[in-house]
N, C-alpha and C positions, 0 to 999 in steps of 0.2 A: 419833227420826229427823227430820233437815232435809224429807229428799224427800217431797213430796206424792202422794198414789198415784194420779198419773191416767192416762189414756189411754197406751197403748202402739202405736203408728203403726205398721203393718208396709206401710212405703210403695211396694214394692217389688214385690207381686207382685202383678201386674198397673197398679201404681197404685190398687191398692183397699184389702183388708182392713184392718179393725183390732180390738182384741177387744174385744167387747163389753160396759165398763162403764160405758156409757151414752152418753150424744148430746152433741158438743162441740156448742161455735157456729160457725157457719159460715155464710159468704157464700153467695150462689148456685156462685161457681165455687168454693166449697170449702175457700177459706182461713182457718183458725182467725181471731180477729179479738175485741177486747175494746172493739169499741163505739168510743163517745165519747171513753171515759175515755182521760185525758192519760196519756202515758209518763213514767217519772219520771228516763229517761238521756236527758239533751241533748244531750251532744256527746262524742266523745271526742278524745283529743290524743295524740301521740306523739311522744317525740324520740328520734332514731337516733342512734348513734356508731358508726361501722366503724372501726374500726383493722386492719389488713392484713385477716385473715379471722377475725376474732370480730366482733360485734354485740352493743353494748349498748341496750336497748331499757328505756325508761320511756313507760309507756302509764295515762294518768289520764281517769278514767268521771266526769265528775259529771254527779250528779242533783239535782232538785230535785223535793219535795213541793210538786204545786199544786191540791191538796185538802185538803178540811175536816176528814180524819182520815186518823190513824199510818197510813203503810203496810209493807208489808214485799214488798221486789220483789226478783225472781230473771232474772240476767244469765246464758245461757247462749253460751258464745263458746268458737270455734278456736283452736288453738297450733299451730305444729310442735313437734313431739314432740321436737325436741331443746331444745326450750327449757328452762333452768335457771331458774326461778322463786324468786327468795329472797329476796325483799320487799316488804309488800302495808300501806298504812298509810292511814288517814282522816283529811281535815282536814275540822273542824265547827267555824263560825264563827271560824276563824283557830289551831283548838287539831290539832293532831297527835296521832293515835293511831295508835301502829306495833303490828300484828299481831303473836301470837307464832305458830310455826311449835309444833304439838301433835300427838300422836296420832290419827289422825282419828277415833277414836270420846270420846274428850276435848272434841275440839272441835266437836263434834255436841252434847253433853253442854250445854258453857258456854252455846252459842251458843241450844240451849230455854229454859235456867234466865234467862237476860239478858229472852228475851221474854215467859218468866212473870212476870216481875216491872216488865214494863215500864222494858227498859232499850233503850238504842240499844245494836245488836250487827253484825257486819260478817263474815263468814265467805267464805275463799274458798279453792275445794278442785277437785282434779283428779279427772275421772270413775270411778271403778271396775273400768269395761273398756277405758277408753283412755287413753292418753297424752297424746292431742291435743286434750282438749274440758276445757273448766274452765268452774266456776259460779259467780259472784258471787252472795251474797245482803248483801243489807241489810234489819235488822228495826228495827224500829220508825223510821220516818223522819218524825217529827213534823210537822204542817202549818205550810207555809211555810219549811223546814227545806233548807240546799243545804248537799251534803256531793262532797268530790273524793275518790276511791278512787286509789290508786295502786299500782300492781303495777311490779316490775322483773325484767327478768331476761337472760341473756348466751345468746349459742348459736355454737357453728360454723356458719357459711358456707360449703354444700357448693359442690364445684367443677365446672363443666362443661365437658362433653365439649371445646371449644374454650379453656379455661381461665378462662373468665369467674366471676367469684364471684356468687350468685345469691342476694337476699334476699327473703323473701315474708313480707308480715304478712297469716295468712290474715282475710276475713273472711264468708265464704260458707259456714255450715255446712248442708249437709242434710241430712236424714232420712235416718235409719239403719235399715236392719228387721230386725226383731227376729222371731227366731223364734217359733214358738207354745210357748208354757209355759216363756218366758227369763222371765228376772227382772228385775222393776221396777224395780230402784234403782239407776238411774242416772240423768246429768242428762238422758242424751237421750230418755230416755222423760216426762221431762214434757212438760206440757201449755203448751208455750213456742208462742204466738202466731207466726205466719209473714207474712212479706207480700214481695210482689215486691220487686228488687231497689231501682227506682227509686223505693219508697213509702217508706223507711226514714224513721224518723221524729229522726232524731239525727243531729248534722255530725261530722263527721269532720276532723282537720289534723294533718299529718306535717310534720317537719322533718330531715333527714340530713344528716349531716355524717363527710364520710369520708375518712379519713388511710391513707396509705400511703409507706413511704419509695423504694418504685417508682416513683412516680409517677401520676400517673392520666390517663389516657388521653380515657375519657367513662364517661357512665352515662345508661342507659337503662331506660324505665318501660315500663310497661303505662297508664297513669292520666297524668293532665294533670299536666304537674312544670314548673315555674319552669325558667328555664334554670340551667345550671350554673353558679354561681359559684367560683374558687379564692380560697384565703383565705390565697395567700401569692405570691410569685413561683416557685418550685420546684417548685409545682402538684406542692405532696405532700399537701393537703387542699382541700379543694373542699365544697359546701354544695349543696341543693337543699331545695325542700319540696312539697309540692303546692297547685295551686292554690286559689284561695280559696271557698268554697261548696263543694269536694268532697263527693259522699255519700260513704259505707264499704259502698258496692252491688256492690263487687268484693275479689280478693283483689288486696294492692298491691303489685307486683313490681318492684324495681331487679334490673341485670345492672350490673357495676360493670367495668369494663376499664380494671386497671394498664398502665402504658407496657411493663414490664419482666416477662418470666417469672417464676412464682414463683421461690423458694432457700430453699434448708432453715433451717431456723432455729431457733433455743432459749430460751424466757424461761423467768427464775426469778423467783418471786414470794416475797416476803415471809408468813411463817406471822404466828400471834397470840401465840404466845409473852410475846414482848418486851413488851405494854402486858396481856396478860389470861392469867392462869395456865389456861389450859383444856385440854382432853386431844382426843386423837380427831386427825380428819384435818387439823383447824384450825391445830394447833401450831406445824407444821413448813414450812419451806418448802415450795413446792411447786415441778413444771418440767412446761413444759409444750413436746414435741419435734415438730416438724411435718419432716416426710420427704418428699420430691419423689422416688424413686428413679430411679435412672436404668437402668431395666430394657432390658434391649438388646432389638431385634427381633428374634427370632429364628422359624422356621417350626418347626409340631412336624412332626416324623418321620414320621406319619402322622395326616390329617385326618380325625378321625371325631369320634364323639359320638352320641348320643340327645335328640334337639332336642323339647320335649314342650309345644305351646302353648295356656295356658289361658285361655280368654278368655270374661270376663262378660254374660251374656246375659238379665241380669235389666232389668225393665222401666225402672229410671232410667239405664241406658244411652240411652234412648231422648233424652233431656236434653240440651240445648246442652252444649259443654264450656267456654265462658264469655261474660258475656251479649256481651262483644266480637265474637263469633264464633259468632251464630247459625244460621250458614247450616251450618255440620257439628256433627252431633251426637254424644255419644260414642261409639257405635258407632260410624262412620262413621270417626271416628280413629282408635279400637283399629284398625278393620279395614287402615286405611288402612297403619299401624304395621306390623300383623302380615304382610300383602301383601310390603312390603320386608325382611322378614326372610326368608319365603318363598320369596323369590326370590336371597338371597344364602347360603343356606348350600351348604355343600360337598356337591359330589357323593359316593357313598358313606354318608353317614350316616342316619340312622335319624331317623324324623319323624313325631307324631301332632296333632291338633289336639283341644281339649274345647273346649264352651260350654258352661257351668254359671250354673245360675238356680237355681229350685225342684229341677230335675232338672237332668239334664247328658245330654250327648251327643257322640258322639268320631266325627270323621271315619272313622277305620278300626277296626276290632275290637283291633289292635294297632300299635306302631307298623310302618312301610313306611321301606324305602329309601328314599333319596332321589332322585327319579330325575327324569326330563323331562314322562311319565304322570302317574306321581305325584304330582307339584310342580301340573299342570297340573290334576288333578283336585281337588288342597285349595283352589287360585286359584277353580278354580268354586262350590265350596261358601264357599266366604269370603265371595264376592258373594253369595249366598243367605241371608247371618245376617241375624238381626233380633235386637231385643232383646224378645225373649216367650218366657222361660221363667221368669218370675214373681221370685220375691225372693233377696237375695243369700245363698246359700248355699256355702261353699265350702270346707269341709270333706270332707264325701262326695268331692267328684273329687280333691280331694289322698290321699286315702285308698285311692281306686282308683288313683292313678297310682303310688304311694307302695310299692300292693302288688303290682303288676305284677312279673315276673321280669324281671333286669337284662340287657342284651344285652352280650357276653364283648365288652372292648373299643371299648364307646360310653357313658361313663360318660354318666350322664345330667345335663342343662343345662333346667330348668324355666323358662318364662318367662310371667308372669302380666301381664294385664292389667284391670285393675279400676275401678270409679271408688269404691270401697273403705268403703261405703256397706254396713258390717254392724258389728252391737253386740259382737258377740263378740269381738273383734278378741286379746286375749290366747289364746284358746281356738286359734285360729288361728294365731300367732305358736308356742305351745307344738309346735301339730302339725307346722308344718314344723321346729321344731326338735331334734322329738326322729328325724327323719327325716333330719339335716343333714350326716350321712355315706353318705348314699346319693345324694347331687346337688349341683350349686350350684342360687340360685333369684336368677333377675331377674326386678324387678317393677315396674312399668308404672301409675301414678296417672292415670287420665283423666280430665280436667274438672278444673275448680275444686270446692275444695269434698271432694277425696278424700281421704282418711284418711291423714293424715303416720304416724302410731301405726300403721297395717297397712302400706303400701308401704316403707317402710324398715325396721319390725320382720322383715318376711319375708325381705327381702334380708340383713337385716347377719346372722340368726341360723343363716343358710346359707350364707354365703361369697359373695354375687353384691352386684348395685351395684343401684338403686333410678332412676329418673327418673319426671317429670311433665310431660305431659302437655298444656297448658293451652292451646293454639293451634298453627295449624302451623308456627310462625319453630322453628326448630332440632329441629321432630320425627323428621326423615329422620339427620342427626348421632346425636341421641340414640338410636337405634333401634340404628343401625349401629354406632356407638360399643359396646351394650350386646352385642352379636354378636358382634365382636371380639374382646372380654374372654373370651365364654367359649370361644373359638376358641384361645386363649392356651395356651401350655403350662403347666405345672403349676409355680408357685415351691415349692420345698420348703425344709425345716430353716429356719423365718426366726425370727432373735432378736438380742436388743438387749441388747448389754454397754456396761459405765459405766466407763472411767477417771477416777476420783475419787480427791483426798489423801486419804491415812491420816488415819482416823480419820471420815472421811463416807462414807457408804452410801445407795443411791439404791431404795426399792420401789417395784415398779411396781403401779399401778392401772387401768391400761388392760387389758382383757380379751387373753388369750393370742390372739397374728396368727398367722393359717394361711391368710388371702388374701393374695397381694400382685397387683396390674396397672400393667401399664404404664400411664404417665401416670396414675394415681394418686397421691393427699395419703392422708400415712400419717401419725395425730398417735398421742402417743403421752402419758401423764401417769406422772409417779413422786413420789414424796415422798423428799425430802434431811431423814435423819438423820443425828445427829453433832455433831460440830463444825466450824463453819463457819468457813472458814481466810480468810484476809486479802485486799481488796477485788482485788487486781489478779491474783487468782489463778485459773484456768481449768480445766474438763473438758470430756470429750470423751462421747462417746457415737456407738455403730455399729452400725448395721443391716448383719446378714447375712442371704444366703438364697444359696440352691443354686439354677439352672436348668439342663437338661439337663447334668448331670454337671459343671459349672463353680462356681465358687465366687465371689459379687461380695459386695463390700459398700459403704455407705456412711458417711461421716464428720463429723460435724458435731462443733466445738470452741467453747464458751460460757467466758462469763463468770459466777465463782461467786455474784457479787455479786448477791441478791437486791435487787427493786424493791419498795418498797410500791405497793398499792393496796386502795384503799378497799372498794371491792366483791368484793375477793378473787375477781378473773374467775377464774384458773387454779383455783384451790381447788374453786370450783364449778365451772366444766367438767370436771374431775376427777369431781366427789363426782355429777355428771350421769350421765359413762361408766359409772360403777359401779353406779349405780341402771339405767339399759340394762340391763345384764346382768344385774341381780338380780332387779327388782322386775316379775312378771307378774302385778299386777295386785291390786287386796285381797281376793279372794277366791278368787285360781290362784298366787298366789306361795306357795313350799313352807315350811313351817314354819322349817327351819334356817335359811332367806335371810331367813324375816318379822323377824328379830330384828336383825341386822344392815344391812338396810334400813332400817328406825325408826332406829334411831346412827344413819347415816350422813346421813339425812335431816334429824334434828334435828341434830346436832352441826353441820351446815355449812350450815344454813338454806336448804336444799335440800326443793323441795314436792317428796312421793312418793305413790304412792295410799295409801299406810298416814297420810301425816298433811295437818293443812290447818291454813291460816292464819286465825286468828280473833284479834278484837278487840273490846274491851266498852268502851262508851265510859262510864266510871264518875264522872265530875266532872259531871252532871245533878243541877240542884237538886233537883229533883221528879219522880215518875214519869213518863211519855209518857200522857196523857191518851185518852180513846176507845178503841172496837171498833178493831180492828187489819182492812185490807182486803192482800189481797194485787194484785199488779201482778207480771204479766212482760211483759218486756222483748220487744219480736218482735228476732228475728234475719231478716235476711236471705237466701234460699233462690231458688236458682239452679232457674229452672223453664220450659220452653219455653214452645210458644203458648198462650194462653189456656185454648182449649179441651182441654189435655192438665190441667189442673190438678184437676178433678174425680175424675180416674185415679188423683192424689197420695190424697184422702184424704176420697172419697167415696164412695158406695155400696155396694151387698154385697160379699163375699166370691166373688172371680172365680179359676178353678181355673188353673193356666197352662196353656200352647199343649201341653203335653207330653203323654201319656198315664202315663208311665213315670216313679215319683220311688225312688229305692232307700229301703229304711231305714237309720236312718245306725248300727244296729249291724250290720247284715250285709250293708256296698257291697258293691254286683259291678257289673262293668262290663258296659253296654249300647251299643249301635250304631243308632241311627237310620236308619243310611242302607242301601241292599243291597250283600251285600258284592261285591266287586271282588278279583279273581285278577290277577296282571303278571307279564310276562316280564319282571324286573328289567335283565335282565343285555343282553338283546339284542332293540331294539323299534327302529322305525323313526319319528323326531320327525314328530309334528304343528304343524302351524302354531302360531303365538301365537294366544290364543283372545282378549286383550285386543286392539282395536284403537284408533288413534289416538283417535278418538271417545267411549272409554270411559274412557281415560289420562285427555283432557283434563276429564272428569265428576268422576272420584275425585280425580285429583290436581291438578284448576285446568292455573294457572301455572305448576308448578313441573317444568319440563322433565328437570331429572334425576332425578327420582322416577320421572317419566313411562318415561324413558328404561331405568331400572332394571327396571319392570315390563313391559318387551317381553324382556326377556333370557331366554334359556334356561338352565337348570341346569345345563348344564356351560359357563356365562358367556360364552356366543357370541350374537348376535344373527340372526334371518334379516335381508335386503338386500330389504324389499319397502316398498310405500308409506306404511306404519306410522311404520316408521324414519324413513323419507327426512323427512316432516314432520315429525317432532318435532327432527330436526337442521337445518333449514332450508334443505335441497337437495333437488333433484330426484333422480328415482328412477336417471337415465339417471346420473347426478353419479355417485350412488352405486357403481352398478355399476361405472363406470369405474373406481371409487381401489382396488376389490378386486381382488388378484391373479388371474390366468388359475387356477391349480390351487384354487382354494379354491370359486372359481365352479365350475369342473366338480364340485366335491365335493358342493356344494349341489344343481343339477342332478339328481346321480343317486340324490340320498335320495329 
């Protein structure tokens, strides 16, 4: 085995434990730290390509040996989980070595034999439990020795709530906790050096370059960016890069805004057929169908639901959610989040609240109405959270929630908020999915740094949408946007028929749709067998689906004429979607899918947890001389104030705030709080217990948040000094613009 067995960080509960085999190094405040000794990654580079909404990304690590002897260093770094990974190559002294895509226990294999024999060797392999974390190693890296790594790979560009396309190259991974008596073999449990963000010892440089036949409107960072350049008059491509000296002390974010609303669209790509007789998903064209639908607004019939909000209360919540934006910490969003959803769902439905850490705990014994009391009473325990219920566990309250009996008529609507900061992340992904007809599930990424591989596995494997989190520009959209969706009525029967010439037939590879949402991108992949008919010849391809008893659909008409490309994007975003849905993991994917997964992975040079990329560099005159020293790489770790960092990953073993932790074979649900009786149906409203003063604490500046959480449950306001300030009139103002009957209405409650 690659992995070295050391320390296992359970960073989470409390900021303290870890298991006992033995004593890292550490700072006074706590931070792993390897001394003197030089790092051997200097800098890394990126170039983007966006063309409409895919993202080609070439990202190159060099290092350089500036020691007396061979080292072998290990690069632990973040992905979004949708990224297609399918090509990883080394240049040494001017010579190219392109990886092959292997078995991953094959290339675990090559990758010792290469270092017993003192060879240079290059491995690079995706986590075990997650999607979103990958490891560089390089062994034997001879003294004085500079080598460039280069990794490539394509992904979709998810859409936001206002249509903006949104690209992130994470670079903030944090510590994950690990249960007691999980398993070691993963990249995140080594013993990979940490250091704040500003200390990183490597530069960083991005360059972007983004096409659209919309147009483009602007683009916007997070991090210091060049201004926009266009690179033509039509301003359908445009450039930026980032500034020069950038660290990679953040994760780096473009919002890109086309001129023009998206339109459905269709490319066909060219298979390999024609230059390489190969088999498998490669062969064949591919098509790749991107759907805008145009779902009508419609109200459902009746407004209900079972609204069940889980939110994380383990101790790195406690954490800034980016170093941008110290001054709120995750909690403090989640809750800020959670508060506006609170106060927007529908009167009549059913409503509970969990925090879960080590243990968990639920507002009511069951869910409650929803009512103006009720609403009133979860708003006061909301301000009450903290994050001290020790480490992220989050299984048990899916398990209780999961097993609750269902209320006749409120199907149930899950909405998680995390900063996603647990190793089991497949383990979790499984449990809501084997649960995935019992709810939908929205889910909520807080902070930089939180798990692509959990916030989005939970949502797509349960019918709901995903968002993140990371500052407050578009938290209040994002929120509400996600309330919306589940407030939706139900699309049914939805499926994709092909108009295609006799003699070509189109399979589909995209997992069976049973979501659809308004203002929703719906992509879709198939592969074109057959025979492929003459350049100016066309198909069509139609979405249907049912809403309340109506039947729509939509139409998109292509050209059959396949494109080459080099990188075979569609093929692999294709061979991407499929692995989504097969592959949980190398050691939780089920037998029948592990075989099918390995094809599909290796046939399309697609990385999956069953294989990784390895390369031997074999044209060395002579072996690699000396003791072989190891070097890892620090990563970057998103950590508040100083004095919280001891909490990360020093001292004893601290119990959480809770008394109460179920065992996770026999949850039963618990209630912290005393319970509480309501007259649902007929009570007499109390004032808003939020006052202006408290608005402008939680919510700043942002007066219609502010505004939203004075509101009552059944979406009235009272007309008192609260209001009058936050709309910028006088109280007497106010009164005036309200009618005579609605004032006496008030009056006499």
């Amino acid at each position: 085995m690659v992995y070295k067995k050391h320390h296992c960080y359970q960073t989470d509960e409390q900021h303290g434990h870890r298991s006992g085999l033995g004593s890292p190094m550490a700072l006074p405040g706590g931070l792993l730290t390897r001394g003197e000794e030089p790092v051997p990654l200097k800098s890394i580079s990126v170039t983007l390509s966006i063309r409409e909404f895919v993202a080609g990304v070439s990202a190159t690590l060099n290092y350089e040996n500036e020691e007396e002897v061979p080292l072998e260093t290990f690069f632990v770094f973040p992905m979004d989980e949708d990224s297609a990974v399918y090509s990883f190559e080394a240049e040494i002294d001017g010579k190219k070595i392109k990886a092959e895509l292997k078995d991953k226990r094959k290339a675990h294999s090559i990758y010792e034999s290469a270092l017993s024999n003192r060879r240079q060797a290059f491995l690079l392999e995706e986590d075990r439990y997650s999607r979103d974390v990958f490891c560089c190693n390089v062994g034997n890296l001879h003294p004085g020795s500079k080598v460039a790594l280069t990794l490539k790979y394509v992904q979709e560009l998810p859409l936001e709530a206002d249509g903006t396309l949104r690209y992130v190259l994470p670079a903030v991974l944090n510590p994950r906790y690990c249960r007691p008596g999980s398993s070691e073999d993963s990249c995140l449990n080594m013993k990979t050096p940490v250091v704040p963000l500003e200390e990183l010892p490597y530069t960083f440089s991005m360059i972007a370059t983004i096409s659209s036949q919309h147009g483009i409107e602007r683009i916007q960072s997070n991090c210091p960016f060049s201004p926009m350049e266009y690179l033509g008059d039509d301003k359908t491509s445009a450039q930026v890069s980032l500034t020069e000296g950038h660290k990679f002390d953040r994760d780096v974010e473009l919002l890109i805004y086309y001129r023009e609303k998206h339109t459905p669209s269709v490319a066909v790509e060219m298979g390999q057929a024609k230059d390489n007789p190969v088999d498998g998903l490669m062969k064949d064209p591919s098509v790749m169908v991107c759907f805008y639908p145009n779902i009508p607004e419609v109200e459902s019939p009746v407004i209900c639901g079972e609204f069940v909000f889980l939110m994380d209360r383990s101790g790195s919540m406690h954490c800034p959610i980016s170093k941008q934006d110290k001054s709120q910490l995750r909690i403090e969003a989640a809750k800020e989040t959670l508060i506006l959803l609170l106060k927007s769902l529908p009167i009549g439905c059913y409503f509970n609240v969990y925090g879960f850490g080590t243990s968990y705990e639920a507002f009511f014994p069951n869910s409650v109405k929803y009512t103006q009391q009720t609403m009133e009473e979860a708003l006061r325990r909301v301000q009450l959270m903290r994050a001290d219920l020790g480490g992220t566990e989050i299984l048990t309250p899916l398990q209780i929630i999961y097993g609750e009996p269902s209320i006749p008529g409120h199907p149930l609507q899950l909405f998680i908020f995390t900063d996603g900061e647990v190793t089991d992340t497949f383990s979790v992904i499984n449990e809501v999915r084997r649960n995935r007809t019992k709810h939908r599930c929205f889910s909520f990424g807080i902070g930089e740094g939180a798990s692509t591989s959990l916030i989005k596995g939970i949502a797509r494997v349960a019918g709901g949408t995903s968002e993140f989190i990371t500052g407050k520009a578009r938290m209040q959209s994002k929120a509400l946007s996600a309330l919306k969706r589940a407030l939706q009525p139900a699309v049914e029967d939805i499926s994709v028929s092909w108009d295609l010439p006799r003699g070509l037939s189109a399979k589909m590879l995209s997992p069976e749709q049973t979501v659809l949402y308004r203002g929703q991108r719906l992509i879709i992949y198939a592969l074109l067998s057959g025979t492929m008919p003459p350049a100016d010849t066309t198909g069509e391809v139609c979405l249907k689906y049912m809403l309340q008893g109506k039947s729509f659909e939509n139409r998109v008409t292509f050209s059959l004429q396949p494109k080459p490309d080099d990188n075979f994007t569609i093929h692999r975003l294709a061979a991407k979607s499929f692995l989504q849905t097969k592959d949980m993991g190398f050691r939780d994917t089920p037998a029948k899918d592990k075989k099918d997964v390995l094809k599909v992975s290796i046939d399309c040079g697609v990385i999956s947890s069953q294989t990784a990329f390895i390369a031997v560099n074999k044209s060395l005159n002579k072996p690699v001389q000396g003791p072989l020293a190891r070097r890892d790489v620090p990563r970057p770790i998103l950590l508040g104030a100083a004095s919280m960092i001891p909490r990360f990953y020093g001292g004893a073993h601290s119990k959480p705030s809770s008394s109460y932790s179920p065992p996770a074979s026999q949850p039963t649900r618990t209630n912290h709080y005393p319970s509480v009786s309501y007259q649902q149906d007929d009570y007499k409203p109390c004032r808003p217990m939020i006052s202006k003063e408290m608005c402008a604490l939680v919510f700043g500046d942002n007066h219609l948040v502010q505004l939203i959480s004075l509101q009552n449950a059944d979406g009235s306001w009272y007309p008192d000094e609260n209001l009058a300030g936050i709309l910028g009139r006088s109280l007497e103002d106010l009164l005036a613009a309200i009618p005579v009957k609605l004032l006496e209405r008030e009056t006499t409650m």
